[in-house]
C-alpha positions in Angstrom: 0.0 0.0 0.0 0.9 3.8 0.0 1.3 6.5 -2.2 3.6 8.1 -4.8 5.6 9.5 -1.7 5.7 6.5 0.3 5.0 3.3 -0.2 5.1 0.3 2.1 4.5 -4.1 2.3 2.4 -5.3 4.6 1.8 -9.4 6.3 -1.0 -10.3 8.5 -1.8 -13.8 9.3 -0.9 -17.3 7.7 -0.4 -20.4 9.3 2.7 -22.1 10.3 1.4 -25.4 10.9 -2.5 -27.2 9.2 -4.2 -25.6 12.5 -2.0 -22.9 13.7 -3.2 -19.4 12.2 -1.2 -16.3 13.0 -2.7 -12.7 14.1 0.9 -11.0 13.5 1.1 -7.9 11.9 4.5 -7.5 10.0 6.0 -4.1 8.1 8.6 -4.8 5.7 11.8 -2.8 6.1 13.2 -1.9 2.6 16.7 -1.3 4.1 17.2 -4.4 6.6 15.1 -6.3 4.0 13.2 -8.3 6.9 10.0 -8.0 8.1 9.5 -6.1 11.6 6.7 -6.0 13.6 5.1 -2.2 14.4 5.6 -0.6 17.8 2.2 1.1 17.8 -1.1 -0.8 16.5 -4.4 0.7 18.4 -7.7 -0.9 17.6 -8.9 -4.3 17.9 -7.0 -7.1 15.7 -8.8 -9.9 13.7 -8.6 -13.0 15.2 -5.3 -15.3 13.8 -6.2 -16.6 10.2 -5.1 -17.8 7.1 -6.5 -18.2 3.8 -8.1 -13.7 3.7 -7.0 -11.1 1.3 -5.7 -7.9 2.5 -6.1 -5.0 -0.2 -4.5 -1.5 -0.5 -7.6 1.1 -0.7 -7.2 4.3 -3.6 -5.5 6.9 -1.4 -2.7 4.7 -0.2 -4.0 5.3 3.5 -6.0 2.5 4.1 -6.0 -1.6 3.6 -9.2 -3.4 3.7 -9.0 -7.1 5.2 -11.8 -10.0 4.5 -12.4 -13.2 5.4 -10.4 -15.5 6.2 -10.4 -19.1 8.3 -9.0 -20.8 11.2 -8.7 -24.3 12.6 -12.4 -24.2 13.3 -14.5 -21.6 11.4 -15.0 -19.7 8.2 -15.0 -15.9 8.7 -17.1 -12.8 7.4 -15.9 -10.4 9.3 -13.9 -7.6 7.9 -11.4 -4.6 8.9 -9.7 -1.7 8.0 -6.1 -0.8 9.3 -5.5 2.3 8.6 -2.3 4.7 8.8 -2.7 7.6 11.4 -0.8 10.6 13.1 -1.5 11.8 16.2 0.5 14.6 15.7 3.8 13.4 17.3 4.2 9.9 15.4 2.5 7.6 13.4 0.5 4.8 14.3 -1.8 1.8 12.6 -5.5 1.5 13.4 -7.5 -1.4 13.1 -11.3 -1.0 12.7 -13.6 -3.5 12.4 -16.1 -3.0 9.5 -20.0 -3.2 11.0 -22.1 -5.3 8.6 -26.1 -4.4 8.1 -28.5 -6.9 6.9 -28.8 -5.5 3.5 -24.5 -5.1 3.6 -23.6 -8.7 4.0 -19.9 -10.2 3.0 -20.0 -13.9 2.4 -18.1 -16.3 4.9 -14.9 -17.2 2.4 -11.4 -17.9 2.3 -8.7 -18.7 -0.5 -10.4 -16.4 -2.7 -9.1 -12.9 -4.5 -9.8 -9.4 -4.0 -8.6 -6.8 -6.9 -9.3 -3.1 -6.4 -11.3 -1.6 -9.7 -10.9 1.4 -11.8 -13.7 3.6 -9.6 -12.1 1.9 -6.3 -14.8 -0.6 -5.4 -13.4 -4.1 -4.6 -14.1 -7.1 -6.5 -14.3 -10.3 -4.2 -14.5 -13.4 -6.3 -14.9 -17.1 -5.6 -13.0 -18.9 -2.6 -14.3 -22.1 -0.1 -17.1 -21.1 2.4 -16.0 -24.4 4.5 -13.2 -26.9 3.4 -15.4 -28.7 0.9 -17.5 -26.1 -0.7 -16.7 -24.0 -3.7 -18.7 -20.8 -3.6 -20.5 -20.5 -6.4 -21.3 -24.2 -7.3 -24.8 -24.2 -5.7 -26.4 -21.4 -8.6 -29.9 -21.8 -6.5 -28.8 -20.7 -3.3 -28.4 -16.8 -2.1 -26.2 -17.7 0.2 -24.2 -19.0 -2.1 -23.0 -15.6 -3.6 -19.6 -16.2 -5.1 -18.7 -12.6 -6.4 -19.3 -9.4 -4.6 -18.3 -5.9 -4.6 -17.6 -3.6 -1.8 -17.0 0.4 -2.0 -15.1 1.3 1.3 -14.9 5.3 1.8 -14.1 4.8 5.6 -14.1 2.3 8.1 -17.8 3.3 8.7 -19.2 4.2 5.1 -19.5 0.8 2.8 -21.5 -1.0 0.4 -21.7 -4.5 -0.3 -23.7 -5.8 -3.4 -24.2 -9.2 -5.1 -22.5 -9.6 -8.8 -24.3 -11.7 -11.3 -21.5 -13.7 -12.8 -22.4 -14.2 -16.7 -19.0 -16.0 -17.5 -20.3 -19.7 -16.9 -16.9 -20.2 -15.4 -15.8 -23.2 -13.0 -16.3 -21.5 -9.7 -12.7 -21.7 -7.9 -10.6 -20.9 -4.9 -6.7 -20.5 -4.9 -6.7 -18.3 -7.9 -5.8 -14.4 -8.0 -7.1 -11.4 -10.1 -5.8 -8.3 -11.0 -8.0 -5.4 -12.4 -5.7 -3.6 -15.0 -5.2 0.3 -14.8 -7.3 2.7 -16.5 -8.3 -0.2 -18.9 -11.4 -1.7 -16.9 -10.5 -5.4 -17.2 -10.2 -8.1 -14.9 -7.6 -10.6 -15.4 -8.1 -14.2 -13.5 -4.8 -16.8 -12.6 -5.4 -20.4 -12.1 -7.2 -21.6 -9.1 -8.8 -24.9 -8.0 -12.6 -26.1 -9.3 -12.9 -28.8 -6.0 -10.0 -29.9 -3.8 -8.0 -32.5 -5.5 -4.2 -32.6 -6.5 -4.5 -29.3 -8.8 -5.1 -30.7 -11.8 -6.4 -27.5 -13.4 -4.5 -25.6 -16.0 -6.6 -26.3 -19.0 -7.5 -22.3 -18.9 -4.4 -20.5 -16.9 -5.5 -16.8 -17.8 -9.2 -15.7 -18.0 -10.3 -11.9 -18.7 -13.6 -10.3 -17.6 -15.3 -6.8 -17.4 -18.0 -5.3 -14.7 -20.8 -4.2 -16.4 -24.1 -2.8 -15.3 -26.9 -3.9 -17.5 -30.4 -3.3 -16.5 -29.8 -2.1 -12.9 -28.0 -5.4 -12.0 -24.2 -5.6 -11.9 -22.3 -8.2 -14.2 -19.2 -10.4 -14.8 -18.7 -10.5 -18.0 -15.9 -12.7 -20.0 -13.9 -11.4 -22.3 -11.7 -12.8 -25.4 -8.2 -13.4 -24.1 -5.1 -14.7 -26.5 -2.0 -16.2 -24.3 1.7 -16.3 -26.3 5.0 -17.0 -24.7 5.6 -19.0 -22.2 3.2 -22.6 -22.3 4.0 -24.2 -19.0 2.3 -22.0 -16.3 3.1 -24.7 -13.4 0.2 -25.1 -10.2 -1.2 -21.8 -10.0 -2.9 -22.2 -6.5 -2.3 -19.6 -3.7 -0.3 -17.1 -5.7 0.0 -13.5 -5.9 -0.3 -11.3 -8.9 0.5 -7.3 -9.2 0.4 -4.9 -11.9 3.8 -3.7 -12.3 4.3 0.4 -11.9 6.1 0.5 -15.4 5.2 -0.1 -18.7 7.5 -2.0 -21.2 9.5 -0.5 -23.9 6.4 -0.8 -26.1 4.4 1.2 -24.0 1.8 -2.0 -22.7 1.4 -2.7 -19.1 2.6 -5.4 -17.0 1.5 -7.6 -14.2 3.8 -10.4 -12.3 3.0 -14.0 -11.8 4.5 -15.0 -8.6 4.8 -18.0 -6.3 2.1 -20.7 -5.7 2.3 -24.4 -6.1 0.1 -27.7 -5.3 0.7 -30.7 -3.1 0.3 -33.6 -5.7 -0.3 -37.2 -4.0 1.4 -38.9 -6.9 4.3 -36.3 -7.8 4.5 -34.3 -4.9 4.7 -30.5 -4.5 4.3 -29.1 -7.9 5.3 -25.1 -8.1 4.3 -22.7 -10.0 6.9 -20.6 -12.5 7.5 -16.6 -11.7 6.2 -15.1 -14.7 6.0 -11.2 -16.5 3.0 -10.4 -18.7 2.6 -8.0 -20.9 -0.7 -7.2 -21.7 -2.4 -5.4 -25.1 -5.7 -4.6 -24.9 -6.2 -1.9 -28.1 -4.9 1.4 -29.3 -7.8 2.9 -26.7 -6.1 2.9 -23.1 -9.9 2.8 -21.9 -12.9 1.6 -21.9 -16.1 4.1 -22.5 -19.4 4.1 -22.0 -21.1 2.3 -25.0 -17.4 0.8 -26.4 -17.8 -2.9 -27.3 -18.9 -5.7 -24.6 -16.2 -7.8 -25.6 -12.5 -5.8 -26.5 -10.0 -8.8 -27.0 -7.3 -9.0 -24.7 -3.3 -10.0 -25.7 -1.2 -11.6 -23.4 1.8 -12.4 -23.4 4.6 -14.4 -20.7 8.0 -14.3 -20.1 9.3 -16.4 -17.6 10.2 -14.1 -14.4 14.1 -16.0 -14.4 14.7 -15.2 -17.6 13.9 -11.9 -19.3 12.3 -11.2 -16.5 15.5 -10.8 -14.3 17.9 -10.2 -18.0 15.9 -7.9 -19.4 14.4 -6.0 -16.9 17.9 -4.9 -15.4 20.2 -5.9 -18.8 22.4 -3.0 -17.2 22.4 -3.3 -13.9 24.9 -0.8 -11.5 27.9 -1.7 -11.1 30.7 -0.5 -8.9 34.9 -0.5 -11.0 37.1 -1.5 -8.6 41.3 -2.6 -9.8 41.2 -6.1 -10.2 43.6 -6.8 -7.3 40.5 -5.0 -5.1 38.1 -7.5 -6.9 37.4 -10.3 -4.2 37.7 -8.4 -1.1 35.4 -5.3 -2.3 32.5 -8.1 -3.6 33.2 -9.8 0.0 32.5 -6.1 2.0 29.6 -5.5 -0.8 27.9 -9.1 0.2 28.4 -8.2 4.2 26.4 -5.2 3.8 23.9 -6.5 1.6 25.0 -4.1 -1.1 26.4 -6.9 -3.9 23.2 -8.1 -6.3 24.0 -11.6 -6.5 21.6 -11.8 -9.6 24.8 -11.5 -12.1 28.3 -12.3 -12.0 31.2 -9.6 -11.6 33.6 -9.4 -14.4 36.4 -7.6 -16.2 35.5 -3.9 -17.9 36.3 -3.6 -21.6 37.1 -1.1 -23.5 33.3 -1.5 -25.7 31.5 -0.6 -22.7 33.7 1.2 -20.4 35.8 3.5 -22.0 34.1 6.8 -21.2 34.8 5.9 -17.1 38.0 4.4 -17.3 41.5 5.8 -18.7 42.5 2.0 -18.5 39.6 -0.2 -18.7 41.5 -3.4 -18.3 42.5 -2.6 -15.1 39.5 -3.0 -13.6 36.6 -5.1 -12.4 32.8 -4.5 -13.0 31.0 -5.5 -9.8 27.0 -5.4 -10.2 25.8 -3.6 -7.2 21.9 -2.5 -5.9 20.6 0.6 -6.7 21.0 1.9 -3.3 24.2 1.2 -3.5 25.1 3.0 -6.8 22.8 5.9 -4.9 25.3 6.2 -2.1 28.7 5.7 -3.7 27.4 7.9 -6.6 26.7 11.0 -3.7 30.0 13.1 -4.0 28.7 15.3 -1.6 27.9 13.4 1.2 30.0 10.2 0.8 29.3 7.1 2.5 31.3 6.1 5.9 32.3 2.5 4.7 36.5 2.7 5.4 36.7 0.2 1.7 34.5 2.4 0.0 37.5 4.2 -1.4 38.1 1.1 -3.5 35.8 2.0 -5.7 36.8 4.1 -8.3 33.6 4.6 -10.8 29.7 3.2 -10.5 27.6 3.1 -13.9 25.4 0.8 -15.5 26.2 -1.8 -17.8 25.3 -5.4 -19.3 26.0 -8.0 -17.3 26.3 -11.9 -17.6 23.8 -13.9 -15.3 25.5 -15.6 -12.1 25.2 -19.3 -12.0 22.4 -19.8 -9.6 20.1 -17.3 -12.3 21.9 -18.7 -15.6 20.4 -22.4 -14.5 17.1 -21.4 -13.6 17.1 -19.1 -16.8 18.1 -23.0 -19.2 15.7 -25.1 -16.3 12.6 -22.7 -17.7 
């Protein structure tokens, strides 16, 4: 969640055991890269669960939290934490949401939550206990398997009941990410009953929101998968639009994690992937454009171009070559060296305009906070070895090991 100023990752829940849920809240440190646990959370918790979504709201202030389960009971209930100052420091606030009888979320867990172009969000599918699929019974109104909510504050919200027109398998382990400006919702894998995961006959489906006669719809839309054919067991993954756009101008989303437990093959994972996605020349859908706009998709595995191509020229940090091993040792210490690529020597192609002597030296691939810090003149960092380096830049860089074999496994 955040905004354009600040941005932050936040964990609640999970299990670490079949019947242990957790209630932990956990902020992720960008510099430490671990997850810490905030000094100052006011409000009432949710009870420990696993299996509920946890969505950033439009104004980056607010993350709305639904559902859920533990060892004994399916949950409805849902929250708002929201970020506060009380004028000295900041603090998180949990609310709990109050429900009315014509406001009513479904009990549900394993299901996805996307946040839509006006800001409502789009609950779809998920297990209301651990052997029903919401959504397979069409006769019952309890049985509501997509729903929207619009959340102003922890106190103004609407729930309603979505028609779904896509005569899809209902499902529960999937994701969904509503794309930008462009007013689709894209669907990821995802169970039809529990079994070994045995369900990637349709890896990527596409639909639209549409209000038609008073009543609010799911719609499908035409989707068209290239690239990458082996999507692996998309169950209880993650998927995000990425904040950049590729060097064609279309918009991305990431693929990442999940797997299955097979009985007969054991765990089964599913492989990191990078879409880019083509809808039309029109960024946006307007009132009375066509019911069905065809949507282009197309993967790259994440550990290949994904990681290559995405930073081809990563920072790096010259260093003389006799410098080599014991700056990329201090660089590792400190968390500094990006292990994604291999150091090696500079060449005059590449290197020229920041060397006098290029084959001299050593390109090191370092993080961008790194190249931040020993690029500041100004204010120099404190390291005593960071006079070793004489230049930082960006250039291409091979793949380490570890990445070159995942890149020729996929």
């Amino acid at each position: 969640w955040g905004t354009d100023e600040q941005s932050a990752i936040l964990l609640f829940g999970g299990r670490k055991g079949p019947s242990k849920p957790l209630g932990e809240l956990l902020l992720f440190d960008d510099k430490s890269r671990t997850f810490l646990q905030p000094l100052d959370i006011r409000g009432t918790a949710p009870a420990a669960r696993w299996g509920h979504s946890l969505t950033s709201l439009p104004g980056g202030d607010m993350v709305f939290l639904c559902g859920g389960r533990n060892e004994t009971a399916t949950f409805s209930d849902c929250f708002v934490l929201s970020c506060r100052h009380d004028g000295q420091s900041k603090y998180f606030q949990w609310t709990h949401v109050e429900t009315y009888l014509d406001s009513t979320p479904q009990p549900r867990f394993h299901h996805s939550a996307s946040v839509l172009r006006d800001g409502e969000i789009l609950i779809m599918g998920g297990l209301s206990s651990a052997n029903h699929v919401l959504g397979c019974d069409e006769n019952s109104i309890e049985d509501n398997a997509v729903q929207l909510v619009q959340v102003q504050s922890p106190s103004d919200h609407k729930w309603q009941n979505v028609v779904n027109d896509t005569k899809t398998t209902p499902l529960f382990g999937h994701a969904t990410s509503a794309l930008g400006p462009h007013g689709l919702v894209f669907g990821f894998g995802g169970l039809p009953v529990m079994s070994d995961g045995d369900h990637d006959d349709m890896p990527i489906q596409c639909f639209s929101v549409q209000n038609k006669q008073g009543k609010t719809i799911l719609v499908p839309q035409e989707v068209n998968i290239s690239g990458a054919g082996d999507f692996g067991g998309l169950v209880h993954h993650n998927c995000v639009e990425l904040p950049e756009k590729d060097e064609h101008g279309q918009r991305q989303m990431a693929l990442i994690g999940g797997g299955v437990q097979g009985f007969a093959f054991g765990p089964q994972f599913a492989s990191s992937m990078v879409l880019t996605v083509q809808v039309s020349q029109d960024d946006t859908l307007t009132e009375g454009s066509p019911v069905n706009r065809p949507a282009n998709v197309h993967a790259i595995p994440a550990t290949t171009s994904a990681v290559a191509a995405a930073s081809s020229e990563p920072f790096v940090a010259y260093v003389l070559k006799r410098h080599a091993h014991k700056l990329r040792s201090c660089l590792e210490q400190e968390g500094f060296l990006d292990k994604r690529f291999r150091m090696i020597p500079a060449s005059a192609d590449e290197d020229d305009a920041r060397l006098d002597n290029p084959q001299d030296y050593i390109a090191v691939p370092i993080s961008e906070t790194a190249h931040g810090m020993f690029g500041d003149t100004k204010d120099p960092p404190s390291f005593e070895w960071w006079t070793l380096i004489h230049a930082v830049g960006r250039r291409s860089m091979p793949l380490s090991t570890a990445n070159y074999a995942a890149a020729k496994r996929n």
